[in-house]
PLY file of the C-alpha trace (Angstrom):
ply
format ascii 1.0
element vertex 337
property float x
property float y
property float z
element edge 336
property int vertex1
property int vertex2
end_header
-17.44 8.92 5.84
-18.75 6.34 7.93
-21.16 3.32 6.21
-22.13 1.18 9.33
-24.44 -1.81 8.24
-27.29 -3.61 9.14
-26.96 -7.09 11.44
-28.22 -8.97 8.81
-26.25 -7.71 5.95
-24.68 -10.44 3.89
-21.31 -10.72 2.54
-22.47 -10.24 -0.93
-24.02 -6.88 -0.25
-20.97 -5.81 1.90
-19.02 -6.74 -1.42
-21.07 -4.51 -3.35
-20.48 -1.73 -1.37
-16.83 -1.91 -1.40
-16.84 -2.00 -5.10
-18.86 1.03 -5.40
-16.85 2.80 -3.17
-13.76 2.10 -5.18
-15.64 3.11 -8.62
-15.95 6.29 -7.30
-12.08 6.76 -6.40
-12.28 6.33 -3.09
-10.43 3.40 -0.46
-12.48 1.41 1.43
-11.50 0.24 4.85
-13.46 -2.79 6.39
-13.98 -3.22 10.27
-15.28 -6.36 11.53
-16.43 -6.02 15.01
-18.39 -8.49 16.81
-21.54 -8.05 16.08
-21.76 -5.43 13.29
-19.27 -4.38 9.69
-18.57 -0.80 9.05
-16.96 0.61 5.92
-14.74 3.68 6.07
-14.75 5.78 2.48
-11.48 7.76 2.80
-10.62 10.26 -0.25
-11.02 13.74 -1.03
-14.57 15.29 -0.99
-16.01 11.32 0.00
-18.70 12.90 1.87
-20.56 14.56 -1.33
-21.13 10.96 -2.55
-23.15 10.45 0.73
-26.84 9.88 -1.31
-25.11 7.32 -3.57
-25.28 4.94 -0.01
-28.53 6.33 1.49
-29.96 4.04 -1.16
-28.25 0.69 -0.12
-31.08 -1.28 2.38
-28.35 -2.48 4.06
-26.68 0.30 5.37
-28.08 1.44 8.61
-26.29 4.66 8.94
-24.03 7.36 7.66
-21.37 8.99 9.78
-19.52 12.23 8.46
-16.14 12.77 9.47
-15.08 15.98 11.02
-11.30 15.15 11.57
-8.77 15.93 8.46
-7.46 12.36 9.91
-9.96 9.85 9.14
-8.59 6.73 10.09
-6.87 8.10 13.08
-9.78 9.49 14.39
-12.40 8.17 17.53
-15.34 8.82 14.94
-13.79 5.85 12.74
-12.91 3.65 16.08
-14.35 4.35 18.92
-12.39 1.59 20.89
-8.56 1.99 21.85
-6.51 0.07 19.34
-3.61 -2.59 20.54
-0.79 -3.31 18.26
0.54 -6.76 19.28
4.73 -6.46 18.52
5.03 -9.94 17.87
2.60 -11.03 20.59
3.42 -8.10 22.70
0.57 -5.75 23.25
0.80 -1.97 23.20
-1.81 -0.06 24.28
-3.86 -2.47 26.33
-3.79 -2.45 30.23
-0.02 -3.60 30.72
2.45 -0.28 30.10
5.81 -1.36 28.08
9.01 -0.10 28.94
11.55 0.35 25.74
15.54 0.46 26.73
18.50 0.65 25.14
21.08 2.65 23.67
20.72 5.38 21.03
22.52 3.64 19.11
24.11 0.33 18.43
27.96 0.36 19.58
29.25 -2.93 19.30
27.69 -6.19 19.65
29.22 -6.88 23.33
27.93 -3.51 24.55
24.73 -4.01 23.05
24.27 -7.20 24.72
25.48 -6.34 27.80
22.77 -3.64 27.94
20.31 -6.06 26.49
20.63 -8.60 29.16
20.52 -5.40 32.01
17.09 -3.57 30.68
15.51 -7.09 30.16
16.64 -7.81 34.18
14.96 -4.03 34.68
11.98 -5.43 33.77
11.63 -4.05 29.87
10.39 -6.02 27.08
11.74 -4.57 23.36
14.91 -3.31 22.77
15.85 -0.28 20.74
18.80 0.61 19.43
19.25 2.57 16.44
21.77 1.00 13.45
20.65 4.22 11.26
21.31 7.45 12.81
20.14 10.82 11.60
22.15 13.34 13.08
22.25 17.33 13.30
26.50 17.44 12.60
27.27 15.18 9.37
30.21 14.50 11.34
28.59 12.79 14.05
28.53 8.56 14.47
25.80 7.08 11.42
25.65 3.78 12.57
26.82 0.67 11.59
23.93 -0.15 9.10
23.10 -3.92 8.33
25.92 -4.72 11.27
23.96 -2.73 13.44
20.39 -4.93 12.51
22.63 -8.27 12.69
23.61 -7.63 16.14
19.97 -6.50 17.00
18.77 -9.42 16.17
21.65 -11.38 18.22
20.20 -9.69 21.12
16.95 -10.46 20.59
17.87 -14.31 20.40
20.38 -14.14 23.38
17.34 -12.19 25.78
13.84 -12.81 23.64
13.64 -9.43 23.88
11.58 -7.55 20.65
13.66 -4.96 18.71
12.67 -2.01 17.67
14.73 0.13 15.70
14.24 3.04 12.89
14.27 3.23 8.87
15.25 6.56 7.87
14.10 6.25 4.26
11.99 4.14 1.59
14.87 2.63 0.50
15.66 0.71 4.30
12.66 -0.59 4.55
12.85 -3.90 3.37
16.12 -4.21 5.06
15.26 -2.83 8.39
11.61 -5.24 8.46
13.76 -8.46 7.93
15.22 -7.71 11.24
13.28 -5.54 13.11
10.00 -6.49 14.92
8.66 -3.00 14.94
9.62 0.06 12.69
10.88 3.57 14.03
10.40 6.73 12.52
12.44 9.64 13.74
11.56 12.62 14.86
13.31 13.92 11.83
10.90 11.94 9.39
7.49 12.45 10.79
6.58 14.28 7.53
8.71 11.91 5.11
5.71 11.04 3.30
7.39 8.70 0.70
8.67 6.62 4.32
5.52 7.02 5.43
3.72 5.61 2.48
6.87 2.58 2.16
6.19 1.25 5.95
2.21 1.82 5.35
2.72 -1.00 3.15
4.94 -2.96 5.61
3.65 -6.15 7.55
5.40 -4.45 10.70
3.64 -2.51 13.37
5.23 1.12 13.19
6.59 3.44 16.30
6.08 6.75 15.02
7.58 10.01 16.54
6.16 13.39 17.09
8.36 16.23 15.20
10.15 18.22 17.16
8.42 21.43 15.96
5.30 19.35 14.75
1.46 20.07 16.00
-0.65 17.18 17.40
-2.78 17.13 14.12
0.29 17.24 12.45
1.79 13.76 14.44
-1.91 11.97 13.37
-2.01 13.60 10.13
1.51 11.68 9.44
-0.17 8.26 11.29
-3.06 8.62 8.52
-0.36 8.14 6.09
0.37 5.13 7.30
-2.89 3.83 8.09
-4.24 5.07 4.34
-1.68 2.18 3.31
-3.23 -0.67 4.77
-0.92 -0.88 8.10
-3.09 -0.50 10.71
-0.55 -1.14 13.90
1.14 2.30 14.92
2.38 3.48 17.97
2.58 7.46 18.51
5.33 8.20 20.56
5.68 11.86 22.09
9.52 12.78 22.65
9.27 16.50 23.12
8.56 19.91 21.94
10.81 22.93 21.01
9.88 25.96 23.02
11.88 29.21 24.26
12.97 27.20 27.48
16.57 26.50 27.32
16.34 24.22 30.89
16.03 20.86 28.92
16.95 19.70 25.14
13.17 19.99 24.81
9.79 20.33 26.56
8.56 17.39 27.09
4.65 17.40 26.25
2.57 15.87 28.63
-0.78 17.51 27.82
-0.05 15.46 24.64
-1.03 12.44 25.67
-4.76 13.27 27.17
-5.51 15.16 23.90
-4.22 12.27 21.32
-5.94 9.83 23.61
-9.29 12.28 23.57
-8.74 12.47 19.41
-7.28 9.23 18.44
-7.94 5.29 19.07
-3.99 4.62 19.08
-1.94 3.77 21.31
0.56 6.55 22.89
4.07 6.01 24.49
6.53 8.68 26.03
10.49 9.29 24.95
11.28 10.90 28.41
14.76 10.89 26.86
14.53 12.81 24.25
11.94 15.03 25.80
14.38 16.25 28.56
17.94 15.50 27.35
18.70 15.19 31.03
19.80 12.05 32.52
18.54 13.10 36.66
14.98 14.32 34.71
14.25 10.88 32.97
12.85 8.91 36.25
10.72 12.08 37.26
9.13 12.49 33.99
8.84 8.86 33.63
6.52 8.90 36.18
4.62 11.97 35.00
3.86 10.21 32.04
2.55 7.15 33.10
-0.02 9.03 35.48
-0.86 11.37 32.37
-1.81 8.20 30.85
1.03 6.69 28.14
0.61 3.24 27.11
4.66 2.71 27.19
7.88 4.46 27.81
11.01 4.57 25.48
13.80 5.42 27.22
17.67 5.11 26.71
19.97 3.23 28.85
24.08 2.51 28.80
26.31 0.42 31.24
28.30 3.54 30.38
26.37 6.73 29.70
29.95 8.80 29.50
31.30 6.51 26.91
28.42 6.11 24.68
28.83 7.33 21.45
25.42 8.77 20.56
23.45 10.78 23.56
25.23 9.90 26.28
24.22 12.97 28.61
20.46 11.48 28.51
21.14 7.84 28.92
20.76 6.20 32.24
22.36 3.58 34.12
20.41 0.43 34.21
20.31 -0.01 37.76
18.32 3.55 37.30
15.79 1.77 34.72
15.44 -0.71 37.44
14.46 1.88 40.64
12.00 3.98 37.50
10.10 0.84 36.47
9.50 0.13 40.42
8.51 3.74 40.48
6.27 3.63 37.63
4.87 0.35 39.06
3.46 1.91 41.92
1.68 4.54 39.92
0.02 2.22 37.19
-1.40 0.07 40.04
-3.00 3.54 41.09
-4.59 3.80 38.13
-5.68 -0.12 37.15
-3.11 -0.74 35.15
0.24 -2.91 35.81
3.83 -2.63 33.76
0 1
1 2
2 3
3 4
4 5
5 6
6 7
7 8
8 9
9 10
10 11
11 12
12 13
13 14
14 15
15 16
16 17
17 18
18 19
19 20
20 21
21 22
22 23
23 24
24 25
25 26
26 27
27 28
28 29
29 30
30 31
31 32
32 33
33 34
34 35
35 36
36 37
37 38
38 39
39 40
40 41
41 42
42 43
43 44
44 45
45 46
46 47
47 48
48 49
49 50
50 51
51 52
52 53
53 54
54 55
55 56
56 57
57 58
58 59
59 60
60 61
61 62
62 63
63 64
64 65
65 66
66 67
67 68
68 69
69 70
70 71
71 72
72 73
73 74
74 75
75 76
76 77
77 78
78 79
79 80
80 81
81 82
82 83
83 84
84 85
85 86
86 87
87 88
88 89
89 90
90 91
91 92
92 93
93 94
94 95
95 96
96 97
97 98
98 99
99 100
100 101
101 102
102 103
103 104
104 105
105 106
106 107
107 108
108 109
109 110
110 111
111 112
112 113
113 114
114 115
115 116
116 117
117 118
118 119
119 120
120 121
121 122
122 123
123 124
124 125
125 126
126 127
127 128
128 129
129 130
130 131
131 132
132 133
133 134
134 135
135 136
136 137
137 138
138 139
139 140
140 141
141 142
142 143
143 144
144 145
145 146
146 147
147 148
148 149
149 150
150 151
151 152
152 153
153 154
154 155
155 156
156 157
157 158
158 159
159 160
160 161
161 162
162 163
163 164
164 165
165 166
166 167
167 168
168 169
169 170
170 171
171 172
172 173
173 174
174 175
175 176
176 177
177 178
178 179
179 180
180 181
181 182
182 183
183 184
184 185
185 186
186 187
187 188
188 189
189 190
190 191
191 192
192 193
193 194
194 195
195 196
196 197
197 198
198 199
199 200
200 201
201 202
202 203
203 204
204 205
205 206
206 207
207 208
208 209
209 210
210 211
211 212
212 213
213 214
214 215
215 216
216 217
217 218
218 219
219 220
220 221
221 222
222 223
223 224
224 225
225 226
226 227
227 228
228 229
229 230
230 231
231 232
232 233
233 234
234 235
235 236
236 237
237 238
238 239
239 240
240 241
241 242
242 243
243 244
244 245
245 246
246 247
247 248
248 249
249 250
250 251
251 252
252 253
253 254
254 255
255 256
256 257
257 258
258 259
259 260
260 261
261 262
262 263
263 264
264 265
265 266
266 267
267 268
268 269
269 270
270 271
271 272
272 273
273 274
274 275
275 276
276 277
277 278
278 279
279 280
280 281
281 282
282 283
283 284
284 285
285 286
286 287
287 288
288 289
289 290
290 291
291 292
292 293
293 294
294 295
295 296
296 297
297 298
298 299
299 300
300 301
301 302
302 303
303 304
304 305
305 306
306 307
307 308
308 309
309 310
310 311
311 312
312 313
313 314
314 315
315 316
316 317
317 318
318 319
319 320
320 321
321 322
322 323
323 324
324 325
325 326
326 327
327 328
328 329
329 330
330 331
331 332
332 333
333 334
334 335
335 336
């Protein structure tokens, strides 16, 4: 439920409100625009309280909320929201490009590929020091090495880092190093995680589930938004299907219908999505004209040696000829990378 106020209410009244709504259970989110203050009531059954506020003067009107995800939701923000990763914005009219390795090698590697995505024209790096794998005999990552050299990278380049926490217990760890917080694929629906980087003060990157609806990807985002955190980043990295082609089916349609349901910001793991190296450009491309904010894409000075997803990682000079590519096509459509 929706409480949007009057222009002239005071901060006194708007006080008021907020403690009634938290007598009766429920969170109250504030959202100061720039000319009026609404109140979000978010809890179980909030909308039977509704003639409780039809009495307050200074409320001009009530919205109910259809969606199961309130603060995810256009009817709670109409606007698009940008999350700002340490001044740099996502979701407003610049696109940002994400490279790097899966996962964090060594720290000569790493900055060697630092210093060729940043030349490629990208902005954060990622790189994951945590790795959840399918085999438990696969490379984990090197842990707190792994963040260390991260953040070596970041003050060799002034690139920002982005890299994932894998449970409640890395979070701490992983925000003293990270400027923005991943969640897997694997974790969409770790609810504790969710909950732990809700309470973060570090925007969050959050990945669709592999078998995971679209309600189900913004259901998971309320989580984190219920918490307080208000800066997350959707990120769709493809869909399992019967179609055998590619690792996964990359989602396009995706994008339009978050976009159409939600306020945040939406980037594109063409990586992931097609676990083929020749596909990544192409579908790039695609998802810039379907409308993503960003792309996250891996990249190796030597996909054949890497030692996490290798067979999907392309060269830099490739990152180089895909941003030019994707340059052309967000001019098209007003927007610039």
């Amino acid at each position: 439920m929706i409480l949007t106020l009057k222009l002239d209410v005071t901060e006194k009244q708007i006080q008021e409100t907020i403690t009634k709504i938290e007598e009766l259970g429920f969170k109250a989110h504030t959202s100061r625009g720039a000319q009026r203050v609404t109140l979000g009531v978010i809890g179980q059954n909030a909308a039977s309280y509704r003639e409780v506020f039809e009495g307050y003067d200074w409320i001009e009107s009530i919205t109910l909320i259809s969606k199961p995800y309130k603060l995810a939701s256009r009817e709670w923000k109409k606007s698009d929201t940008v999350v700002s990763v340490d001044g740099l914005e996502i979701g407003a009219k610049r696109i940002v490009v994400v490279a790097g390795p899966c996962a964090v090698e060594n720290s000569e590697i790493l900055l060697q590929i630092a210093k060729a995505v940043k030349k490629a024209g990208a902005t954060i790096l990622r790189g994951g020091a945590f790795k959840p794998r399918t085999s438990p005999y696969s490379f984990q990552g090197l842990g707190e090495d792994g963040l260390k050299m991260l953040a070596d990278a970041r003050s060799e380049t002034g690139l920002k880092i982005v890299t994932e926490a894998m449970s409640p217990s890395q979070v701490e760890l992983v925000s003293r190093y990270a400027d923005m917080l991943q969640i897997g694929a694997r974790n969409m629906q770790n609810y504790d995680l969710l909950k732990e980087v809700g309470q973060a003060e570090k925007p969050v990157l959050l990945k669709r589930g592999m078998s995971a609806t679209v309600e189900e990807l913004l259901m998971s985002a309320e989580y984190i938004l219920s918490q307080g955190n208000k800066n997350v980043v959707l990120c769709e990295r493809g869909i399992r299907t019967f179609e055998t082609s590619t690792r996964f089916t990359l989602d396009l349609n995706a994008i339009p219908v978050i976009k159409r349901q939600s306020h945040l910001p939406v980037i594109v793991d063409p990586s992931h999505g097609t676990g083929v190296r020749s596909l990544v450009p192409v579908m790039a491309g695609a998802a810039v004209a379907a409308g993503a904010d960003g792309l996250l894409i891996e990249v190796h000075t030597e996909p054949n040696r890497a030692l996490s997803d290798g067979k999907q990682s392309i060269y830099p000079e490739t990152l180089k000829e895909t941003i030019e590519r994707i340059r052309a096509i967000a001019e098209c459509l007003g927007r610039e990378v």
